[in-house]
Backbone atoms as SQL, in Angstrom:
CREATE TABLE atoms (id INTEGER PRIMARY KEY, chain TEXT, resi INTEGER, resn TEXT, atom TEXT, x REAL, y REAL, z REAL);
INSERT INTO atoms VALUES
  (1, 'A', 1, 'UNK', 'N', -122.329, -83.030, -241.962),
  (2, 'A', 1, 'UNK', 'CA', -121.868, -82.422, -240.729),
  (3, 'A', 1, 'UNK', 'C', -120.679, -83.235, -240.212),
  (4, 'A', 2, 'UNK', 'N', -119.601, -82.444, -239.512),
  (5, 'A', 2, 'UNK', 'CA', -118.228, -83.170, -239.605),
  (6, 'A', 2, 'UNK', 'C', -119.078, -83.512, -237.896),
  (7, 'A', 3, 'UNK', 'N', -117.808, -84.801, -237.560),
  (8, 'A', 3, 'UNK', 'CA', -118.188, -85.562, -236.108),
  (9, 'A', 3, 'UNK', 'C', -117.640, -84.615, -234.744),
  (10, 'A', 4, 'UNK', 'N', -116.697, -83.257, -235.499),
  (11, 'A', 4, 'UNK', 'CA', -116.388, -82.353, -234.540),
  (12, 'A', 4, 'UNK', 'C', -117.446, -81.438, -234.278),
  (13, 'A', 5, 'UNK', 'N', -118.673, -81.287, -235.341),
  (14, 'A', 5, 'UNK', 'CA', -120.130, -80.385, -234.831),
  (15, 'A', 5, 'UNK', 'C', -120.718, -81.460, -234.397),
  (16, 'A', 6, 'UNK', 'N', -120.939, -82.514, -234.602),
  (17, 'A', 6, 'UNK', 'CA', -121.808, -83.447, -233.828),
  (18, 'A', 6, 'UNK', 'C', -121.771, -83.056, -231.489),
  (19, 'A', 7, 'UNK', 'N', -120.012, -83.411, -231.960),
  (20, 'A', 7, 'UNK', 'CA', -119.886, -83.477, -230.741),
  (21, 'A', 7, 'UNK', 'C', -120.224, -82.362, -229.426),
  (22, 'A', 8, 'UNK', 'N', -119.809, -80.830, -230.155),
  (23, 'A', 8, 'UNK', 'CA', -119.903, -80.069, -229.780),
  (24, 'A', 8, 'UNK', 'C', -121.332, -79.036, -230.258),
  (25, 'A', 9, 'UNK', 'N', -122.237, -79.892, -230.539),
  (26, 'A', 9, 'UNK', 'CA', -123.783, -79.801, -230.567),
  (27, 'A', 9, 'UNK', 'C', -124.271, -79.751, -229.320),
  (28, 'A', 10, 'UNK', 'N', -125.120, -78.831, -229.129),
  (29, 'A', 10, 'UNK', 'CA', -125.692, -79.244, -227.518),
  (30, 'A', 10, 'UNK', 'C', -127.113, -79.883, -227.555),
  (31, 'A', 11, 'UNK', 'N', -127.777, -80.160, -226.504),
  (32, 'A', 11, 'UNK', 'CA', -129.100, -81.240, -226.609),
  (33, 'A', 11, 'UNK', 'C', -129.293, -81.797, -226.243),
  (34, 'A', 12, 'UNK', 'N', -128.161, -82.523, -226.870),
  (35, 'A', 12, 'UNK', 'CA', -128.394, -84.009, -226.249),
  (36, 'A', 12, 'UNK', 'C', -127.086, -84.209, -225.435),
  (37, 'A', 13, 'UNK', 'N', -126.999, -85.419, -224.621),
  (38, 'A', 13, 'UNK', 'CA', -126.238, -85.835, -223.570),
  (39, 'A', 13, 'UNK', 'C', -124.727, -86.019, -224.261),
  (40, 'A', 14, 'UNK', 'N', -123.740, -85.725, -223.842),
  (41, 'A', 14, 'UNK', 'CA', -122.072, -86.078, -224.561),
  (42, 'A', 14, 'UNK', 'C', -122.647, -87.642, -225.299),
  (43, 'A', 15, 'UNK', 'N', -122.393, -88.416, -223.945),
  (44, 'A', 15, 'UNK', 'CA', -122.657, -89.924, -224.768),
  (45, 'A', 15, 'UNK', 'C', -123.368, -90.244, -225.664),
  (46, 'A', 16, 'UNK', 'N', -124.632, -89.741, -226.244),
  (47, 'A', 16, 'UNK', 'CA', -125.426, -89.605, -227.083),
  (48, 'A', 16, 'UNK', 'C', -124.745, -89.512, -228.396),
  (49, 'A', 17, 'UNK', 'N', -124.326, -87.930, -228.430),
  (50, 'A', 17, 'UNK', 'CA', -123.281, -87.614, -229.224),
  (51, 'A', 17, 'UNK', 'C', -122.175, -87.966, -230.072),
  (52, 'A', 18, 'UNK', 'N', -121.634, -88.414, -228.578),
  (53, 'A', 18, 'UNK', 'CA', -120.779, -89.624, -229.100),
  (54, 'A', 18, 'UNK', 'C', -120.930, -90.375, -229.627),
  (55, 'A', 19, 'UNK', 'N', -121.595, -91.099, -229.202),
  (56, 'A', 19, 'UNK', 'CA', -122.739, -92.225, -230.354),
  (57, 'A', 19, 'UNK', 'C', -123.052, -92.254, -231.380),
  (58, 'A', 20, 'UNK', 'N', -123.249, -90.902, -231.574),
  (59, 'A', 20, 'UNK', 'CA', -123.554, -90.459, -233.251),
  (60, 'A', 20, 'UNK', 'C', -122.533, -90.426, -233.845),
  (61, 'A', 21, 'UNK', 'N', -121.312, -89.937, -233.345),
  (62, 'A', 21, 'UNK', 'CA', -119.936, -89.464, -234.556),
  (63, 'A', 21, 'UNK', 'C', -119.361, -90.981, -234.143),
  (64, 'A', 22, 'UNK', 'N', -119.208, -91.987, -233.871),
  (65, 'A', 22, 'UNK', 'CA', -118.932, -93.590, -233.584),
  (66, 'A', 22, 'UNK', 'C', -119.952, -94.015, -235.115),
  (67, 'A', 23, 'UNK', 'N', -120.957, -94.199, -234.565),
  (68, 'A', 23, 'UNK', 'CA', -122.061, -94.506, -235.673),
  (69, 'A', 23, 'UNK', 'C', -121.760, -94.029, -237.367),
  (70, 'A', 24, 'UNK', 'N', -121.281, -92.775, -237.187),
  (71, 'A', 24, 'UNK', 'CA', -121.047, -92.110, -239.025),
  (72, 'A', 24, 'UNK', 'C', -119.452, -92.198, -239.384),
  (73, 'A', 25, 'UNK', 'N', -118.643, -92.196, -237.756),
  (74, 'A', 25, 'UNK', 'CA', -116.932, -93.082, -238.606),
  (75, 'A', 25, 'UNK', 'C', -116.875, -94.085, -239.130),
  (76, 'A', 26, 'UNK', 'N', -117.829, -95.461, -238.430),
  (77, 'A', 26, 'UNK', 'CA', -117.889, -96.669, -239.233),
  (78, 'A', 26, 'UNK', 'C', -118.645, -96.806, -240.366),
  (79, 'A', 27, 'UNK', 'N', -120.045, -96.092, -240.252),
  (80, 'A', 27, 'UNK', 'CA', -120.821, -96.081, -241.577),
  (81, 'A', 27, 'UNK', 'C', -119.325, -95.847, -242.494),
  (82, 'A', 28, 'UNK', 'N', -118.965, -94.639, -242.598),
  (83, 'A', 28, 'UNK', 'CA', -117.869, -94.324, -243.711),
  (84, 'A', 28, 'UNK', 'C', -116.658, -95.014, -243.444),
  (85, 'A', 29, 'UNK', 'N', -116.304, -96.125, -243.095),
  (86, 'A', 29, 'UNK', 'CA', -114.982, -97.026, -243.495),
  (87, 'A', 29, 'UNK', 'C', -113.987, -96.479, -242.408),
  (88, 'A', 30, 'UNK', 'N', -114.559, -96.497, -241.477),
  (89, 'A', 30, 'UNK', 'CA', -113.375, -95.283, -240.440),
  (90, 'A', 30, 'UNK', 'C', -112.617, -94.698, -240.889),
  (91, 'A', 31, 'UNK', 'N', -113.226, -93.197, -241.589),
  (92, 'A', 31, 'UNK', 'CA', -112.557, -92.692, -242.555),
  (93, 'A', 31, 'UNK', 'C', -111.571, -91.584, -241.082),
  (94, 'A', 32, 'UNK', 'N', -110.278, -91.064, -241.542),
  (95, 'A', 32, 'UNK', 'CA', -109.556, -90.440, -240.891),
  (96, 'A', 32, 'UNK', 'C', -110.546, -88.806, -240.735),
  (97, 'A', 33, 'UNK', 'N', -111.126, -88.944, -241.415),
  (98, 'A', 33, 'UNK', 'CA', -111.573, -87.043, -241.839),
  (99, 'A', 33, 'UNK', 'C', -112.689, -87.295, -240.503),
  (100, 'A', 34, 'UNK', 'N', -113.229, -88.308, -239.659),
  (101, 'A', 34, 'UNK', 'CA', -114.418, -88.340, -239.352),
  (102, 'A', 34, 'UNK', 'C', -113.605, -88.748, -237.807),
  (103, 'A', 35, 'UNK', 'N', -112.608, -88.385, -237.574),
  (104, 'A', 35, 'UNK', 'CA', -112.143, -88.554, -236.414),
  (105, 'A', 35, 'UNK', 'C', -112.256, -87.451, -235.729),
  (106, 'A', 36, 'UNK', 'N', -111.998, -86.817, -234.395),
  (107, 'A', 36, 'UNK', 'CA', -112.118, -86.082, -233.404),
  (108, 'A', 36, 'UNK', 'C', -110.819, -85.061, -233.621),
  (109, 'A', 37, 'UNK', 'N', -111.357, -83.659, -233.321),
  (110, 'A', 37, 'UNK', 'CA', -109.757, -83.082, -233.314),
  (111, 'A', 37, 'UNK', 'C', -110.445, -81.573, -232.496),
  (112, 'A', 38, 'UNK', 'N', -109.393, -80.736, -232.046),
  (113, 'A', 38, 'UNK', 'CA', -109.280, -79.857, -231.254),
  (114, 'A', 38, 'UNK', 'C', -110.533, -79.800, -230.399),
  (115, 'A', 39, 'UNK', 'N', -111.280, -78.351, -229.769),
  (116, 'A', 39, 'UNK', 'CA', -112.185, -78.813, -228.632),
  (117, 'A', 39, 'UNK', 'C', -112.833, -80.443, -228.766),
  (118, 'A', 40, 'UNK', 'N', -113.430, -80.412, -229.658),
  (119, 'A', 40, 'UNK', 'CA', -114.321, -81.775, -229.717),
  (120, 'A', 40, 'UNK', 'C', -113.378, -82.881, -228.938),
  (121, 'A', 41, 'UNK', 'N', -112.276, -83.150, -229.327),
  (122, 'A', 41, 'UNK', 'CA', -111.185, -84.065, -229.352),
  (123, 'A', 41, 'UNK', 'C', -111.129, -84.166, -227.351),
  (124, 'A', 42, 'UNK', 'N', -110.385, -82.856, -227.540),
  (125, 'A', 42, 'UNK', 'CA', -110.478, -82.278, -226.027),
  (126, 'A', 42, 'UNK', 'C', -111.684, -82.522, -224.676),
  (127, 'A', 43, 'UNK', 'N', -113.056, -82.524, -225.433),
  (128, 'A', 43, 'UNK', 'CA', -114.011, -82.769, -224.735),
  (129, 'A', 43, 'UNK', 'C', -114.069, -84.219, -224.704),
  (130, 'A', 44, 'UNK', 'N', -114.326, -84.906, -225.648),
  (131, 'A', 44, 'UNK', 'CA', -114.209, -86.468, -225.403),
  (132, 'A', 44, 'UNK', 'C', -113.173, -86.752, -224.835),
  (133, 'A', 45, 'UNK', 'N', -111.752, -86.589, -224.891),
  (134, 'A', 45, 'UNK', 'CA', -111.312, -87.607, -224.741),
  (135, 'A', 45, 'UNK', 'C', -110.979, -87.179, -222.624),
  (136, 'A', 46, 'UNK', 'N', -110.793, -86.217, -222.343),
  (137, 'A', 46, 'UNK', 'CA', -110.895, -86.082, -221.304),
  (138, 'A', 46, 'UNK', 'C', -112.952, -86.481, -220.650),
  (139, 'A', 47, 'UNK', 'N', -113.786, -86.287, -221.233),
  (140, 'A', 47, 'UNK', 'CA', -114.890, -87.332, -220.382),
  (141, 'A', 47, 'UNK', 'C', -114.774, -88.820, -220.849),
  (142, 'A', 48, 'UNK', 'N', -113.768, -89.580, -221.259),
  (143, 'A', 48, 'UNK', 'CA', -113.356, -90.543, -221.356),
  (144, 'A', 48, 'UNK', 'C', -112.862, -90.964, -220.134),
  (145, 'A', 49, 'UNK', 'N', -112.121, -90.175, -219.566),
  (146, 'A', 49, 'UNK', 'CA', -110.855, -90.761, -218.626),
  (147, 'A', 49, 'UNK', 'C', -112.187, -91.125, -217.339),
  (148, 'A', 50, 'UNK', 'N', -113.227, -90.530, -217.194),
  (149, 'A', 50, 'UNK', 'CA', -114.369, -90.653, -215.881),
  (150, 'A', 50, 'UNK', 'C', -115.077, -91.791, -216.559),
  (151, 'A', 51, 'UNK', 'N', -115.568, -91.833, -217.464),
  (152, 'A', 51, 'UNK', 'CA', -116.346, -93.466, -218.108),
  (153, 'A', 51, 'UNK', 'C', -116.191, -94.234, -218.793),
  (154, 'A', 52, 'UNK', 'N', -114.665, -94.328, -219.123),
  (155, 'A', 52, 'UNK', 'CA', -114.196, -95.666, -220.218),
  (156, 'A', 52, 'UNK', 'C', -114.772, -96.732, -219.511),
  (157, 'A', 53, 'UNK', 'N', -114.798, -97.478, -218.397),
  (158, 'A', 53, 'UNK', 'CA', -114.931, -98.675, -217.976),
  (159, 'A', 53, 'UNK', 'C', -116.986, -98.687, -218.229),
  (160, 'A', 54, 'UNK', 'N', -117.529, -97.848, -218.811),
  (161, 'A', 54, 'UNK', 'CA', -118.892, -97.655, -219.327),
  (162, 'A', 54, 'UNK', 'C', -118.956, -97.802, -220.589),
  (163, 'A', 55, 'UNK', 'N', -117.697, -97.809, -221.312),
  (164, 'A', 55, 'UNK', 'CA', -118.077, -97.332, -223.165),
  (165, 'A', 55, 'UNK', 'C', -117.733, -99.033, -223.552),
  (166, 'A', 56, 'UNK', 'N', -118.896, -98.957, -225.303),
  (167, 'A', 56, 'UNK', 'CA', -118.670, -100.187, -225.587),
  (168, 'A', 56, 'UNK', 'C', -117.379, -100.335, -226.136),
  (169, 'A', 57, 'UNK', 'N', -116.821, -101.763, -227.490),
  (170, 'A', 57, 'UNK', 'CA', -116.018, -101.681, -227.801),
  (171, 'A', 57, 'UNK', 'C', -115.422, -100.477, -228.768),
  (172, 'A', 58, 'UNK', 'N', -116.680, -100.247, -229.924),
  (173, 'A', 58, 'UNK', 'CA', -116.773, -99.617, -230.916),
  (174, 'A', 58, 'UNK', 'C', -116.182, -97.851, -230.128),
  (175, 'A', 59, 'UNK', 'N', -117.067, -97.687, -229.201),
  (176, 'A', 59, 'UNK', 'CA', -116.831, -96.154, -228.824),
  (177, 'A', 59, 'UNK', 'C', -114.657, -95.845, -228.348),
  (178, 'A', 60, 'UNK', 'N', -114.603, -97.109, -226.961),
  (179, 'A', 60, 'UNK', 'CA', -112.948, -97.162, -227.245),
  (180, 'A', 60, 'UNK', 'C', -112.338, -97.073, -228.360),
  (181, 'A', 61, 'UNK', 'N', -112.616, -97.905, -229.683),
  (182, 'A', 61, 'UNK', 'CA', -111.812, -97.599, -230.779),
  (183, 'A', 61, 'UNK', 'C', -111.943, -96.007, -230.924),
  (184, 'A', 62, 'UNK', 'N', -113.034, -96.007, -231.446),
  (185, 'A', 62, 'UNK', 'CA', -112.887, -94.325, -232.342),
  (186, 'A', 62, 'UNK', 'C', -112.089, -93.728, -231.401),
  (187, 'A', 63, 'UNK', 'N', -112.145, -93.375, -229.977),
  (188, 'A', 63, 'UNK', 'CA', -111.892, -92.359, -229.064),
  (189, 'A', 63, 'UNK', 'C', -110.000, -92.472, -229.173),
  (190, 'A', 64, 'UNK', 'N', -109.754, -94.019, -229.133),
  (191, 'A', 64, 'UNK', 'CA', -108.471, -94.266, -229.464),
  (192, 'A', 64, 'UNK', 'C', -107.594, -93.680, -230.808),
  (193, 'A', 65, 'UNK', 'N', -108.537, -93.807, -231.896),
  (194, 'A', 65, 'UNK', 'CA', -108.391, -93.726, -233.222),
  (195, 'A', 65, 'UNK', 'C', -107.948, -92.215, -233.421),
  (196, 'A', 66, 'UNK', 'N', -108.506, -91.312, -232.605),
  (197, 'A', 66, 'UNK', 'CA', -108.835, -90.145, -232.022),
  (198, 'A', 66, 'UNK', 'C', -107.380, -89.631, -231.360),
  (199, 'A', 67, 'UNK', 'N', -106.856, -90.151, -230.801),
  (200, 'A', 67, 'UNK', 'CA', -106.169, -90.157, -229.795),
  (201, 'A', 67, 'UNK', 'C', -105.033, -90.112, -230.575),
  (202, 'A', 68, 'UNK', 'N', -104.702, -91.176, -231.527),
  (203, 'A', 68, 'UNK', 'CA', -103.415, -91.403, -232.613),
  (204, 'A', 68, 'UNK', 'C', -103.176, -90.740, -233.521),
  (205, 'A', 69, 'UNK', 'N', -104.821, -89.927, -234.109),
  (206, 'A', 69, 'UNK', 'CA', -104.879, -89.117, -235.022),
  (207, 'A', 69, 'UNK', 'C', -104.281, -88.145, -234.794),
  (208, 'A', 70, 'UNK', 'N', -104.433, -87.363, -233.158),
  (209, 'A', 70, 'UNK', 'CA', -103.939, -86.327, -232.930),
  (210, 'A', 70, 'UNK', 'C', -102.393, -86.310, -232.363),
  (211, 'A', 71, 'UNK', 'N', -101.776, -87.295, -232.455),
  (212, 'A', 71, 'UNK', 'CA', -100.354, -87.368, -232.356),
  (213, 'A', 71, 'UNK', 'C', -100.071, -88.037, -230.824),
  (214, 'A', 72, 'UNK', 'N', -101.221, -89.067, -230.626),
  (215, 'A', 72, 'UNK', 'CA', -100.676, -89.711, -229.276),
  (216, 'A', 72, 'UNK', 'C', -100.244, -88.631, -227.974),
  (217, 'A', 73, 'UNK', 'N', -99.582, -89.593, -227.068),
  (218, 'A', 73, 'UNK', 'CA', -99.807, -88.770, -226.243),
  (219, 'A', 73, 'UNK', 'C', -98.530, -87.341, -226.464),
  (220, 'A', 74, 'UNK', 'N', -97.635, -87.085, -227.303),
  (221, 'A', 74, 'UNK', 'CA', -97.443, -85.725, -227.411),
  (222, 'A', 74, 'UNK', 'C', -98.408, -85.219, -227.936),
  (223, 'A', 75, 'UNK', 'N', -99.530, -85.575, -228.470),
  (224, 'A', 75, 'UNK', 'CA', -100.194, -84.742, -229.239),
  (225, 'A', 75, 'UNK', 'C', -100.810, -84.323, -228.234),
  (226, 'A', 76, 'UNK', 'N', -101.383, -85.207, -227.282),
  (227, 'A', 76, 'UNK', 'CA', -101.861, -84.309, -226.122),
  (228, 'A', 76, 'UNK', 'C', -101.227, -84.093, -225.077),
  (229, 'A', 77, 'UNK', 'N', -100.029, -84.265, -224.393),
  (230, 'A', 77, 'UNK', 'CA', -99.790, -83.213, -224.222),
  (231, 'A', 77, 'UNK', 'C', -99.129, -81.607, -224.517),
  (232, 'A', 78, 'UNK', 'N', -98.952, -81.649, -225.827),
  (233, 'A', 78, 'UNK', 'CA', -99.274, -80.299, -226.719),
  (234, 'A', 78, 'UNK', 'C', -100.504, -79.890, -226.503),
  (235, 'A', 79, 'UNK', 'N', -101.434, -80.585, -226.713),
  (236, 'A', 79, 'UNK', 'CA', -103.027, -79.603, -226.186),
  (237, 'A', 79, 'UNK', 'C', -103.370, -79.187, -225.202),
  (238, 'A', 80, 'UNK', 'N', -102.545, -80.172, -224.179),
  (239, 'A', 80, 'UNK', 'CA', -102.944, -79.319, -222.659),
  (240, 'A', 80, 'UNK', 'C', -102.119, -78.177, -222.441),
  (241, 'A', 81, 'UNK', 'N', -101.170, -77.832, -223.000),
  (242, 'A', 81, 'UNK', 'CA', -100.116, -76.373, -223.030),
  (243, 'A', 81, 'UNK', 'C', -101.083, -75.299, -223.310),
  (244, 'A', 82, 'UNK', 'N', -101.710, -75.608, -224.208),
  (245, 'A', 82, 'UNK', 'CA', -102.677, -74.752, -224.919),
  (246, 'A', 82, 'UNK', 'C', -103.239, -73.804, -223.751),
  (247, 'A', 83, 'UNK', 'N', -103.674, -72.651, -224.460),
  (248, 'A', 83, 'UNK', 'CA', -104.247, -71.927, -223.434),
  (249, 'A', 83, 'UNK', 'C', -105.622, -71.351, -223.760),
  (250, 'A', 84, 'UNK', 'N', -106.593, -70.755, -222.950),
  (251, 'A', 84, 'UNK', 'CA', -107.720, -70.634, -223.093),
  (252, 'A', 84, 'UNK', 'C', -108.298, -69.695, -221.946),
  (253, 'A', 85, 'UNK', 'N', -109.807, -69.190, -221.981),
  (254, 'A', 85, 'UNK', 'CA', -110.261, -68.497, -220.919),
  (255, 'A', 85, 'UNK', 'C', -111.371, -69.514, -220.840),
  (256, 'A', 86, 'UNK', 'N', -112.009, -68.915, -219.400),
  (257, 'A', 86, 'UNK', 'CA', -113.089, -69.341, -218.535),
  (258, 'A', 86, 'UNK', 'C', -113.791, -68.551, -219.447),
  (259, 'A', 87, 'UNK', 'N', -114.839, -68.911, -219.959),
  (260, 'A', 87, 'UNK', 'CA', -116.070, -68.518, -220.332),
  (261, 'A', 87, 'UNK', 'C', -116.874, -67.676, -219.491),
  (262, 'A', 88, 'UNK', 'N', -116.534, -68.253, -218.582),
  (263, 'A', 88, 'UNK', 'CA', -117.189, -67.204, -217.509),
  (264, 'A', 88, 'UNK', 'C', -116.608, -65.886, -216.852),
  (265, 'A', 89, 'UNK', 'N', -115.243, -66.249, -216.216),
  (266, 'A', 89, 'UNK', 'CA', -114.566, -65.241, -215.470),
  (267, 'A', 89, 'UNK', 'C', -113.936, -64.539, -216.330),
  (268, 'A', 90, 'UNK', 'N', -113.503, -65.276, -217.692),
  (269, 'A', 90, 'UNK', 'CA', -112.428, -64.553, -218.708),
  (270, 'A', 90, 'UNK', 'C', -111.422, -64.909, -218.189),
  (271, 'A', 91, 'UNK', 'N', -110.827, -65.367, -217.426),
  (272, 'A', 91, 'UNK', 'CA', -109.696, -65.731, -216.905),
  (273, 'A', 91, 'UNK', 'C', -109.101, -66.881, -217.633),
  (274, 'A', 92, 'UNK', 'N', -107.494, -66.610, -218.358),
  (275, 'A', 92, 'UNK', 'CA', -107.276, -67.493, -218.945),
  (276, 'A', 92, 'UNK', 'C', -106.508, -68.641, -218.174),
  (277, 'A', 93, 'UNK', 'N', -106.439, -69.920, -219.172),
  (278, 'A', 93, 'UNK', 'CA', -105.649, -70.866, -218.288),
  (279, 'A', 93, 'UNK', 'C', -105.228, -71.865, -219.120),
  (280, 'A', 94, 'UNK', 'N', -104.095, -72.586, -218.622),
  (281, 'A', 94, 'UNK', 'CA', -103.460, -73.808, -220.118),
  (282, 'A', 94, 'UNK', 'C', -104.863, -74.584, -220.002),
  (283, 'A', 95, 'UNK', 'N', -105.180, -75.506, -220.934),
  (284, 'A', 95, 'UNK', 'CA', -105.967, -76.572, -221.307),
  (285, 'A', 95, 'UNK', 'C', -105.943, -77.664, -220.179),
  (286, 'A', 96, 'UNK', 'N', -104.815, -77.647, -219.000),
  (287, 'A', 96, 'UNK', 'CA', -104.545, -78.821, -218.550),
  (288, 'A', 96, 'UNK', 'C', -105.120, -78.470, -217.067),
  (289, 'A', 97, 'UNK', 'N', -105.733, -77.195, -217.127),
  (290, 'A', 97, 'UNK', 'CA', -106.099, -76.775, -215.668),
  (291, 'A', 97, 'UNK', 'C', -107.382, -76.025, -215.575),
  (292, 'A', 98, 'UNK', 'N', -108.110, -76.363, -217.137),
  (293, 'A', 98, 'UNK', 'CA', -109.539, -75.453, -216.670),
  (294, 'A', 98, 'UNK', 'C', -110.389, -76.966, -217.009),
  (295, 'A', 99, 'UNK', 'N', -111.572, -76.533, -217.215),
  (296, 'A', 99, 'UNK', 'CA', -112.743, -77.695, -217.244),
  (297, 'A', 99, 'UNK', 'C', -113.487, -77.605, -218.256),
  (298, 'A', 100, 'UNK', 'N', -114.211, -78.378, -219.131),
  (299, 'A', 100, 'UNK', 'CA', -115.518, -77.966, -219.612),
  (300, 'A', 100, 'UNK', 'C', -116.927, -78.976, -219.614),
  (301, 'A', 101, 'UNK', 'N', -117.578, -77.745, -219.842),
  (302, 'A', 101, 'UNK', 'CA', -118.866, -78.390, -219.283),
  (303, 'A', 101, 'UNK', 'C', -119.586, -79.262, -220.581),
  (304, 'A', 102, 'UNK', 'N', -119.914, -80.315, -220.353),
  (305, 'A', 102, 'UNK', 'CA', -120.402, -81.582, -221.750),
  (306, 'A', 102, 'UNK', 'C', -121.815, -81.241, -221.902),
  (307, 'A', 103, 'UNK', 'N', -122.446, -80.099, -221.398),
  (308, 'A', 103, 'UNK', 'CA', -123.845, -79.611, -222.077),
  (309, 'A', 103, 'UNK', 'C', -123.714, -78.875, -222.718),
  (310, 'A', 104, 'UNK', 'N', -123.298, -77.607, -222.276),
  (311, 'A', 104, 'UNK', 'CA', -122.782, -76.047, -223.268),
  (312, 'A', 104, 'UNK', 'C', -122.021, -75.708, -224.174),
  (313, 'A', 105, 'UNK', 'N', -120.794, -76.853, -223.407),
  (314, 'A', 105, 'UNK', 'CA', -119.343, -77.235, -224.399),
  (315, 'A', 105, 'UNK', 'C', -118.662, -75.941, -223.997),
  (316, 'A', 106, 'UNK', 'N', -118.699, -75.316, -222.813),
  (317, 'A', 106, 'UNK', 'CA', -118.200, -74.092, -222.241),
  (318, 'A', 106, 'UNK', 'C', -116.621, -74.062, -221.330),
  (319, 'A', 107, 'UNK', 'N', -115.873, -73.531, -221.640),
  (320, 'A', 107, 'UNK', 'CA', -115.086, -73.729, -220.914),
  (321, 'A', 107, 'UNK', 'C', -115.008, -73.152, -219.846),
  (322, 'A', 108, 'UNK', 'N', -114.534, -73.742, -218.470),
  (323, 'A', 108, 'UNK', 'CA', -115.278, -73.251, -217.486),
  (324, 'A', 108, 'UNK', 'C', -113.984, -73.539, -216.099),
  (325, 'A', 109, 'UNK', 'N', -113.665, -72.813, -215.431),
  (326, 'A', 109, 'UNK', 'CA', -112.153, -72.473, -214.385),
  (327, 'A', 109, 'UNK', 'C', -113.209, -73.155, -213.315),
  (328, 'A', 110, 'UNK', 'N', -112.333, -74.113, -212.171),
  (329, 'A', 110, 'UNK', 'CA', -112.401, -75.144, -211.372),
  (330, 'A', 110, 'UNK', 'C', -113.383, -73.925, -210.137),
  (331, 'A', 111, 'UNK', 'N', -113.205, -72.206, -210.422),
  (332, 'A', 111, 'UNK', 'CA', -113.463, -71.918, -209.469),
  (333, 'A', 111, 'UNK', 'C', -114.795, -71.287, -209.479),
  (334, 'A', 112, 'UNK', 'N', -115.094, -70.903, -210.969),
  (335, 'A', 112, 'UNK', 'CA', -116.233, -70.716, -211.128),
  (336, 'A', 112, 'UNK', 'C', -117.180, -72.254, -211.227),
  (337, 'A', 113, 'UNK', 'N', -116.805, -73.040, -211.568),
  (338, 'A', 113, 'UNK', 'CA', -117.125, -73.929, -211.804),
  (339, 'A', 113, 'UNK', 'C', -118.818, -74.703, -212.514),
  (340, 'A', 114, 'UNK', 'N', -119.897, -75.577, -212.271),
  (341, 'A', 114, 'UNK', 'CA', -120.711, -75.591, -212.878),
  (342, 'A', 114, 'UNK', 'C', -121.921, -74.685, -212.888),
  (343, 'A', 115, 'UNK', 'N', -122.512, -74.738, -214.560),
  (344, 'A', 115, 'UNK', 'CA', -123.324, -74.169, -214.724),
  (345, 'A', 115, 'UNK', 'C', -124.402, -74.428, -214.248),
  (346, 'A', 116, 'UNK', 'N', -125.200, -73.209, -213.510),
  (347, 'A', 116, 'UNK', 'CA', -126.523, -73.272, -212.819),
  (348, 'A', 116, 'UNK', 'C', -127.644, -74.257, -213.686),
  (349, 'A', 117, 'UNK', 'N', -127.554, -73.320, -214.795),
  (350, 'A', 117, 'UNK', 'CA', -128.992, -73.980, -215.407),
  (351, 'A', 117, 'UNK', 'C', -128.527, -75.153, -216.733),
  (352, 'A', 118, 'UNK', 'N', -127.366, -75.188, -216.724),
  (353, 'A', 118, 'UNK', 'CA', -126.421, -76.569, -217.474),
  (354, 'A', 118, 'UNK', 'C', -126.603, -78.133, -217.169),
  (355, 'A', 119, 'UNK', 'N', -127.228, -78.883, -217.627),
  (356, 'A', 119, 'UNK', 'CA', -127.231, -80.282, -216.616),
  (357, 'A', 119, 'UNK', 'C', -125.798, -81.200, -216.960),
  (358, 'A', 120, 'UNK', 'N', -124.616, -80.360, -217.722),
  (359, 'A', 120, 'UNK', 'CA', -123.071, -81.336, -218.287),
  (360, 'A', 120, 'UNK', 'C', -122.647, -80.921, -217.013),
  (361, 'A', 121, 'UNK', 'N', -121.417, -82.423, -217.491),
  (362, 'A', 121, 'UNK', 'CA', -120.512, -82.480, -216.301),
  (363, 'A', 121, 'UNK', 'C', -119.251, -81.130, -216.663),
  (364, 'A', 122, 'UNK', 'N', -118.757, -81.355, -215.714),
  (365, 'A', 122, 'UNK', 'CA', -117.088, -80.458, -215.882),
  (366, 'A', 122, 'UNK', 'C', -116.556, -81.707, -216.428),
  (367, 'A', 123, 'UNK', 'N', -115.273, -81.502, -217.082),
  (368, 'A', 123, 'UNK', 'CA', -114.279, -82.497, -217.701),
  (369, 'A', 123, 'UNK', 'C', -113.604, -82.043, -217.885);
């Protein structure tokens, strides 16, 4: 299982998750293939920006590793151009102005905002 279904597995808690695709990049030699990329990428690295000063060393690397893989910061901001709908309303919106939720992995507009019976954050 690549570390982009890990992440975007639901169940268990993001950080959990995370934990797991950290855990199977180093098992395998921090292989490049086992790095983070599109939603997955997207979901971590934006619930990064609310709990880096929480993550150990190991989790900063990958998330970083992550980060370079996808072309630094043009690479993201090329992803936030991106566009997408609310899962909910259908209403679309660039990447840099909707939310998603780290239980469902749903993407979700600031106005509909969280899911009732969801216990993830927005990010």
């Amino acid at each position: 299982m690549s570390n982009n279904q890990v992440v975007l597995g639901c169940g268990l808690p993001l950080e959990q998750r995370v934990g797991q695709a950290v855990e199977a990049w180093i098992s395998e030699g921090r292989d490049h293939g086992r790095l983070l990329t599109g939603k997955a990428f997207f979901a971590v690295y934006s619930w990064y920006f609310r709990h880096r000063a929480g993550l150990d060393s190991a989790q900063a690397e990958f998330i970083t590793a992550s980060y370079r893989f996808n072309g630094g910061s043009e690479g993201w901001n090329a992803m936030l151009r991106l566009r997408t709908e609310c899962e909910s309303c259908r209403d679309t919106y660039r990447l840099e102005n909707i939310g998603l939720c780290t239980g469902c992995m749903r993407y979700t507009c600031y106005a509909c905002g969280a899911h009732g019976s969801c216990a993830g954050e927005i990010v």
